[in-house]
C-alpha positions as CSV (number, residue, x, y, z in Angstrom):
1,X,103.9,132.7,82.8
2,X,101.1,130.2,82.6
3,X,97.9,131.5,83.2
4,X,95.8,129.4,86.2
5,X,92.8,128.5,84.0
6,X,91.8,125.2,82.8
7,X,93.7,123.7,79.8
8,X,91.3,121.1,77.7
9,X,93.4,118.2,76.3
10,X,92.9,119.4,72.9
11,X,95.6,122.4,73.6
12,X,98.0,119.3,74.3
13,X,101.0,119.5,71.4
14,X,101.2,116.4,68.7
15,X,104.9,115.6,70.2
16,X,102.9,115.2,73.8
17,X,100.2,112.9,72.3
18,X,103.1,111.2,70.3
19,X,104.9,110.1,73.6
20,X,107.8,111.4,71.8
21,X,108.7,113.9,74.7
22,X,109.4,112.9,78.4
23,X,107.8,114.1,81.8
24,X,104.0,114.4,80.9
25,X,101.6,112.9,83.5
26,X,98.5,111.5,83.4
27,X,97.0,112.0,87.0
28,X,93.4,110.4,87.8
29,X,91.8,109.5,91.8
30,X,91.1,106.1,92.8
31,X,88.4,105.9,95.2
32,X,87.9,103.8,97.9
33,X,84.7,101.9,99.5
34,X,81.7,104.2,99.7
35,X,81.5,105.7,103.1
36,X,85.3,105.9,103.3
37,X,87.4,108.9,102.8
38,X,91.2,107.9,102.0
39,X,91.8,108.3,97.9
40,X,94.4,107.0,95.9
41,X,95.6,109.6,93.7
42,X,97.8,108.3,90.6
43,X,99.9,109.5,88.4
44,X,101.6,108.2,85.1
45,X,104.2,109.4,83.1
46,X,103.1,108.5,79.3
47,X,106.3,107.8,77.9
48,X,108.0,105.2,80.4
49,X,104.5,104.6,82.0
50,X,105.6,104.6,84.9
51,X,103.4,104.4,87.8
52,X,103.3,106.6,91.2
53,X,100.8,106.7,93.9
54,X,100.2,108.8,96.5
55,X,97.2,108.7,99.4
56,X,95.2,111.7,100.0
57,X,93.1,112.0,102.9
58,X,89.9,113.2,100.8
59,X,89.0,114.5,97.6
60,X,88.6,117.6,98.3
61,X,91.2,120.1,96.3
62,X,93.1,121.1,99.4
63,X,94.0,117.0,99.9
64,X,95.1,116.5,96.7
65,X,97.2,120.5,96.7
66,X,98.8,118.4,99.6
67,X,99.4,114.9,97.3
68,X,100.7,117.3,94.5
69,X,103.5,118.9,97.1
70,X,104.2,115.1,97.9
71,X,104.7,114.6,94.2
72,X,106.6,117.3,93.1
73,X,108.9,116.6,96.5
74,X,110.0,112.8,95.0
75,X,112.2,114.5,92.2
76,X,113.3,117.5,94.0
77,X,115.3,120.4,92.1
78,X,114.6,117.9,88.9
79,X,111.3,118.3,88.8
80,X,111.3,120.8,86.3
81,X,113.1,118.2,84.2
82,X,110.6,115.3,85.4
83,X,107.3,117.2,85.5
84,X,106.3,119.0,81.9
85,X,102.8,118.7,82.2
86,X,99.6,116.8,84.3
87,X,96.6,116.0,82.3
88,X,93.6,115.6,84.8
89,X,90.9,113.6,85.0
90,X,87.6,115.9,84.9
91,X,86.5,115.2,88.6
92,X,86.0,117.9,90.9
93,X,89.1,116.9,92.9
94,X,91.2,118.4,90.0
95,X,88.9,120.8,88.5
96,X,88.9,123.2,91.6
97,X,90.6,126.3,91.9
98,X,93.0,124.9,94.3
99,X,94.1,122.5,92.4
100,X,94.6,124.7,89.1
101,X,96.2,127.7,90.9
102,X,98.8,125.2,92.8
103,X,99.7,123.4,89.0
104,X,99.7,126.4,86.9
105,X,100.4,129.2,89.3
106,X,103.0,128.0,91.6
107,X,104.3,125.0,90.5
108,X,104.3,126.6,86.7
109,X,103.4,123.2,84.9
110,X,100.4,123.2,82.4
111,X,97.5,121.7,83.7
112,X,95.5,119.8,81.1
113,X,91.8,118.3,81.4
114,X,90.5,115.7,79.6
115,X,86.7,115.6,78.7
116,X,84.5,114.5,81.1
117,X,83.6,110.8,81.0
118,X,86.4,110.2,78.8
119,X,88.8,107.6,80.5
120,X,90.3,106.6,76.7
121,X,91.9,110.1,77.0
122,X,94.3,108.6,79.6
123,X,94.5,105.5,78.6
124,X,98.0,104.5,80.5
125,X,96.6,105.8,84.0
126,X,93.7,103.6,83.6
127,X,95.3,100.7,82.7
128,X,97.7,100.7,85.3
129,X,94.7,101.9,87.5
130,X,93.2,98.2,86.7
131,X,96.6,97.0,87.5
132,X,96.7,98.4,91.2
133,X,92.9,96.9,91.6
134,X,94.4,94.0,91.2
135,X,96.4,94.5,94.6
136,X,93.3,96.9,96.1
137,X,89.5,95.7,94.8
138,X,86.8,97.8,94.5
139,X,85.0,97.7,97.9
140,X,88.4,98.5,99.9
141,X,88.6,100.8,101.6
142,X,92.1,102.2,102.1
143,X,92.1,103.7,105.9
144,X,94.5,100.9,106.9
145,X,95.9,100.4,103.7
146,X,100.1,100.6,105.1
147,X,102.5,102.7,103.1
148,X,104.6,99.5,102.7
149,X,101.3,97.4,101.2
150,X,101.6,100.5,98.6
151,X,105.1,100.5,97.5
152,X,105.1,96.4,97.6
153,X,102.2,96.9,95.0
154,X,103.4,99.8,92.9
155,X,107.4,97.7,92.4
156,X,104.8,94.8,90.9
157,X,103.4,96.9,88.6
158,X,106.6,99.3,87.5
159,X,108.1,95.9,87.2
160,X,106.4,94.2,84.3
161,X,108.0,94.6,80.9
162,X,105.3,96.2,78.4
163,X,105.7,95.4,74.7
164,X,105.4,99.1,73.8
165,X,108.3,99.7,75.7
166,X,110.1,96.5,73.7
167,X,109.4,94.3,76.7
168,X,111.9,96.5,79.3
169,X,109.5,97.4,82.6
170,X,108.7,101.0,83.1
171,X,110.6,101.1,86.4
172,X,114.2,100.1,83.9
173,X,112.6,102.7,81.2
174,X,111.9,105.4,84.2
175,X,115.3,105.4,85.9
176,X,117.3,105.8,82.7
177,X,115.7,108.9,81.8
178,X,116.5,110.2,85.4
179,X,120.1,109.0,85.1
180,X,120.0,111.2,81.5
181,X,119.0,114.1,83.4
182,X,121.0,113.7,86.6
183,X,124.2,113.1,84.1
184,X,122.7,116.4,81.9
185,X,122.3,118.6,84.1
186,X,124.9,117.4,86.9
187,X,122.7,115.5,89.9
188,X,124.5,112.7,91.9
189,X,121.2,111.7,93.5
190,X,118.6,109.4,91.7
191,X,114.5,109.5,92.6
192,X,114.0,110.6,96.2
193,X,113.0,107.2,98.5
194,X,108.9,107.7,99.3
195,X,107.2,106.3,101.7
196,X,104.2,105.7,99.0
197,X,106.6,104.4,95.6
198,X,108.4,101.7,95.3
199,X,111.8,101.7,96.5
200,X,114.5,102.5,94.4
């Protein structure tokens, strides 16, 4: 049982900060225009860096309890497999109780934090975070911002090899270690189509 309290990233294991071990996310919130609600939340998984995005309709913890359901629903009975771990940016959009007790109590998942004002701490969520500003500058707001702009966006990204995955893209890197799993443990269906990732 994982207790609902707030992890700092120094519990994290050496084999998680290796990137030896599969299905640890790094999860940050990217905001929009001033004045404008809609959030980006992101998430990326440190080993195949791969890159998901899902909208929230605030920042508030209840929106992003909501984004996390979202997340978790993409992998289905293989989340257990997919998800390990989150480690959080220290805003108050993660730090709230809702936010914890949702991770740690139902989902069972560790919930780490990194320091505050300590982006270095998740370095592959901000870089690909620079990469989706590319498609979505600062000063948008993203109210009108169509689930299809998104996943167009996110495939760009997931597509572009990386030299510390020996130039292969994360999206190539991503789906093997699903088809590992699905062949482990016996699923016939790959990543669940979402209306916010790019398509499979």
């Amino acid at each position: 049982m994982i207790r609902p309290i707030k992890h700092s990233i120094e519990e994290r294991s050496p084999a998680v900060n290796s990137r030896r071990l599969f299905g640890h996310w790094e999860v940050d919130c990217v905001l929009p225009k001033k004045g404008y609600k809609k959030v980006f939340v992101t998430f990326c998984e440190r080993k195949t860096r791969y890159y998901i995005v899902l909208k929230a309709d605030s920042q508030s913890g209840k929106a992003v309890c909501k984004v996390l359901d979202q997340f978790m629903h993409l992998f289905g009975k293989r989340s257990k497999y997919v998800v390990q771990s989150f480690t959080f940016d220290n805003g108050f959009e993660f730090t709230n109780h809702f936010v914890i007790n949702k991770v740690q109590k139902e989902f069972q998942i560790i919930a780490y934090f990194a320091h505050p004002y300590s982006p270095e701490e998740r370095g592959s969520n901000e870089n690909a975070n620079r990469m989706l500003r590319e498609y979505f500058p600062k000063k948008t707001h993203f109210e009108h911002i169509t689930n299809d702009d998104l996943r167009r966006s996110l495939h760009k990204i997931n597509s572009r090899p990386k030299a510390v995955l020996n130039y292969k893209t994360p999206r190539d890197v991503f789906r093997r270690k699903l088809q590992e799993i699905d062949r482990t443990y016996g699923y016939k269906r790959h990543l669940r189509s979402s209306k916010n990732t790019s398509k499979r």
